[in-house]
C-alpha positions as CSV (number, residue, x, y, z in Angstrom):
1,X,-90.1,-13.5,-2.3
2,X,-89.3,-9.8,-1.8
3,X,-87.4,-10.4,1.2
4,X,-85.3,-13.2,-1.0
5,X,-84.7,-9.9,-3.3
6,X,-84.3,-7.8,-0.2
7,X,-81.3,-10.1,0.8
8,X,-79.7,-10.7,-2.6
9,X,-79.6,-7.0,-2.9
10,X,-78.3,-6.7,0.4
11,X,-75.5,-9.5,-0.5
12,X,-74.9,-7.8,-3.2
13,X,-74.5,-4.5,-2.2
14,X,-72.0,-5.9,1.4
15,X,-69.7,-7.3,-1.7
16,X,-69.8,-4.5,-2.8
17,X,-69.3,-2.3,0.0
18,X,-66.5,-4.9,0.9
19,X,-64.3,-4.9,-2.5
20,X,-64.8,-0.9,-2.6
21,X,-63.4,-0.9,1.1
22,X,-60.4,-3.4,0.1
23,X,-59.3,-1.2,-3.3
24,X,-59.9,2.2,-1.0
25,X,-57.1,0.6,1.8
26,X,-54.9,-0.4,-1.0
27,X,-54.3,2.6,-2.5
28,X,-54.3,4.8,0.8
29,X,-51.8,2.2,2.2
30,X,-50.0,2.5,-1.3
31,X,-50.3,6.5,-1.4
32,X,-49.0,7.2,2.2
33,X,-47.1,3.6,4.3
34,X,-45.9,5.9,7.0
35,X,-49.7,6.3,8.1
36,X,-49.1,2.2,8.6
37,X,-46.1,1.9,9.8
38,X,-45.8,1.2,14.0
39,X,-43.5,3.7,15.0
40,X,-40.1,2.2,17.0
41,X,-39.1,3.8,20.3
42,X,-35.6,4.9,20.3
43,X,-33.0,3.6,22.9
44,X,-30.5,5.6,24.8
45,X,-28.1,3.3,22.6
46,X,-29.4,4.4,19.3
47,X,-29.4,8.3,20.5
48,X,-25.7,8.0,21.4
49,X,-25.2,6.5,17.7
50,X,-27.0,8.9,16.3
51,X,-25.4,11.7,18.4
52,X,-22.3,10.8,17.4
53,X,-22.6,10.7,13.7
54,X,-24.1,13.9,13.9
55,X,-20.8,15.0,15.3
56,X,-18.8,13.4,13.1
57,X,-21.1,14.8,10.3
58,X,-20.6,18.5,11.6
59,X,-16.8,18.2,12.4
60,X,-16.6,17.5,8.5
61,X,-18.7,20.0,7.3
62,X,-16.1,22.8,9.2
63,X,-13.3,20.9,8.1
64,X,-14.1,21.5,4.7
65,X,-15.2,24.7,5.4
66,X,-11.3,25.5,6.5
67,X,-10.1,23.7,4.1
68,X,-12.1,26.4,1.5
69,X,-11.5,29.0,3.2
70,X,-7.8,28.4,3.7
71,X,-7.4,27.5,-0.2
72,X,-9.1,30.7,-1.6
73,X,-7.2,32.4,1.1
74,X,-4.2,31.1,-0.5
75,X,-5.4,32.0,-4.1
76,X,-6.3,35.7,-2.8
77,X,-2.7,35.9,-1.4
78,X,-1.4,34.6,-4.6
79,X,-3.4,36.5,-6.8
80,X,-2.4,39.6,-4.9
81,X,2.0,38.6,-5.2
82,X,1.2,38.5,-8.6
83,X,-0.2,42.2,-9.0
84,X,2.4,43.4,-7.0
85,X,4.9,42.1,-9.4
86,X,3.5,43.4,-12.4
87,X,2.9,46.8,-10.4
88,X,6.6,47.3,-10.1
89,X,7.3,45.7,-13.2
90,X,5.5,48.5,-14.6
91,X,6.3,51.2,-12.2
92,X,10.6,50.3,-13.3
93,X,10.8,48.7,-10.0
94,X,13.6,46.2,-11.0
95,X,14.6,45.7,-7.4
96,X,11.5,45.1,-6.0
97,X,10.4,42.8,-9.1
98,X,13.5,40.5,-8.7
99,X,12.5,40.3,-4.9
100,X,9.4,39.1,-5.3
101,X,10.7,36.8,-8.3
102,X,13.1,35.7,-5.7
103,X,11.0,34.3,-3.4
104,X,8.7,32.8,-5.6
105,X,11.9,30.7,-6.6
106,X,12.9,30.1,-3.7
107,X,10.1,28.4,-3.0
108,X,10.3,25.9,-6.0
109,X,13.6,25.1,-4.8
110,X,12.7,24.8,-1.6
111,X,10.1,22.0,-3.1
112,X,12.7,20.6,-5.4
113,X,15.4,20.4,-2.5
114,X,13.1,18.6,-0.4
115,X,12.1,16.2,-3.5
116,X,16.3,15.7,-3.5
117,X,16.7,14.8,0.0
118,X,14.0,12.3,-0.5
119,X,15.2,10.5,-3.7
120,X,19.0,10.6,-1.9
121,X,17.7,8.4,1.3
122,X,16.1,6.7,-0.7
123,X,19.2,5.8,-2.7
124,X,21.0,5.4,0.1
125,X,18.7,2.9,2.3
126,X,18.6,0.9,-1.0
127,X,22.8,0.7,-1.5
128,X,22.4,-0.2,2.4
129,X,20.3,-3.3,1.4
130,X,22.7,-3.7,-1.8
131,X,25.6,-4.2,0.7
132,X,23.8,-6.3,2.9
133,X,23.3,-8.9,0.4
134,X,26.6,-8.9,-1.0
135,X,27.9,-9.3,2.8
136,X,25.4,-12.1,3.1
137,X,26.4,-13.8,0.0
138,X,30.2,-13.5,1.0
139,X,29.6,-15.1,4.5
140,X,27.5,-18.1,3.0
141,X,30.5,-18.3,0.6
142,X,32.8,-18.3,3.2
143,X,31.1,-21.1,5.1
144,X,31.2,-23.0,1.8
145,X,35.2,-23.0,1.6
146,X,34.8,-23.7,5.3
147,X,33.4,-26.3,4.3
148,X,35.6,-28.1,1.9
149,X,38.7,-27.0,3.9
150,X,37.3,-29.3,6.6
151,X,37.7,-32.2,4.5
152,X,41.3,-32.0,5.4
153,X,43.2,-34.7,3.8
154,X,45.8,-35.2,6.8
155,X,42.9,-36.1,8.9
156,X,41.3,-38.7,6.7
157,X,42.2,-42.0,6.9
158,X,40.8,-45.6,5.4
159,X,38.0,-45.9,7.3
160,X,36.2,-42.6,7.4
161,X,33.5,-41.4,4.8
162,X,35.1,-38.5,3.3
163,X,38.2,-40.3,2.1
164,X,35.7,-41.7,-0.5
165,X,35.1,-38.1,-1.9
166,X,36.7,-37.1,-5.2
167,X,38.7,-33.9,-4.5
168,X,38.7,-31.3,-7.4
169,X,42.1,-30.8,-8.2
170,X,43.8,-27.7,-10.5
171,X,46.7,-28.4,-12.5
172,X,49.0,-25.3,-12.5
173,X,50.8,-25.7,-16.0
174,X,48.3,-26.2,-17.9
175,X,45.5,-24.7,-15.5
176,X,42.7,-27.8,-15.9
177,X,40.4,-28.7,-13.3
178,X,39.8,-32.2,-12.8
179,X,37.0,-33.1,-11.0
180,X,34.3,-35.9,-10.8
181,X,35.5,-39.1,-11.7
182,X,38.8,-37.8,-13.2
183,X,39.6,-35.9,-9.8
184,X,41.2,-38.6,-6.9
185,X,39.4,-39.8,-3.7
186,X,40.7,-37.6,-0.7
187,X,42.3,-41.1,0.9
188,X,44.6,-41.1,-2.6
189,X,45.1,-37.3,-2.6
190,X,48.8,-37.5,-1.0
191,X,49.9,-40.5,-3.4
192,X,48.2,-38.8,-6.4
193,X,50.2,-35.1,-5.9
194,X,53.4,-37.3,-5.6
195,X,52.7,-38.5,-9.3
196,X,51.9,-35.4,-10.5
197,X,53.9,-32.7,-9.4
198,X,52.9,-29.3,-10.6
């Protein structure tokens, strides 16, 4: 009987032991995962990657660096135009202060110049296009009377197609268009301008 006891205890504590073991690993593996993790060789292929970004990363951090530097540069150099003109604004330095007022304008109009140019060729590569079109539309309009002024009425005779087309016709006194049914068929054109003269 005591070795019954000896064993259930024993059971009982290995459980024990056991579920103690399992809730320590879980919250070790919870608390630090790197210790767990299987650490992946690098290939030259990944170093090169890696190497490059790096690169890339450090070209833009002295890019921007430049770029800062050059821009409170700029300020500095701006800042320091400006106390020169009130300096001989103050000092009664009229020709010095319209100097420096001078160039500061000329730099505007420099900018609104180049502004100008820009909106002109604009302008003008648009009218280019305008007059394209128009040429376009005047060549496809020109076809069209080509067109109609093939249907000669000298060349038709009974047989052919055309001489069953109606052909618009203007009268000059009274300065009508007939056309459609009221207009004559191209093979009756002659006889028709015979009736009605004018």
């Amino acid at each position: 009987m005591c070795s019954n006891t000896r064993e259930a205890a024993c059971d009982v504590l290995r459980t024990e032991v056991v579920a103690c073991m399992r809730k320590d690993t879980t919250l070790e593996t919870a608390l630090n995962t790197k210790a767990y993790k299987r650490n992946k060789r690098q290939t030259l292929r990944e170093a090169r990657v890696t190497e490059k970004l790096e690169k890339q990363q450090k070209m833009d951090q002295e890019r921007k660096k430049r770029q800062k530097h050059q821009k409170e540069n700029k300020k500095k150099e701006q800042e320091r135009l400006e106390k020169e003109r009130m300096r001989r604004l103050m000092a009664e330095d009229e020709e010095g202060y319209r100097k420096l007022i001078d160039q500061k304008k000329d730099k505007r109009l420099a900018y609104l110049l180049s502004q100008t140019d820009e909106y002109i060729t604009n302008m003008m590569s648009l009218l280019a296009e305008h007059k394209e079109d128009i040429r376009k539309k005047k060549m496809e309009r020109k076809k069209k009377k080509k067109g109609v002024e093939a249907v000669n009425p000298e060349v038709l005779d009974e047989s052919s197609n055309a001489s069953d087309m109606r052909v618009s016709v203007v009268e000059t006194a009274t300065r009508k268009i007939l056309s459609g049914e009221g207009a004559p068929l191209a093979s009756q054109l002659d006889t028709w301008l015979e009736l009605n003269p004018g």
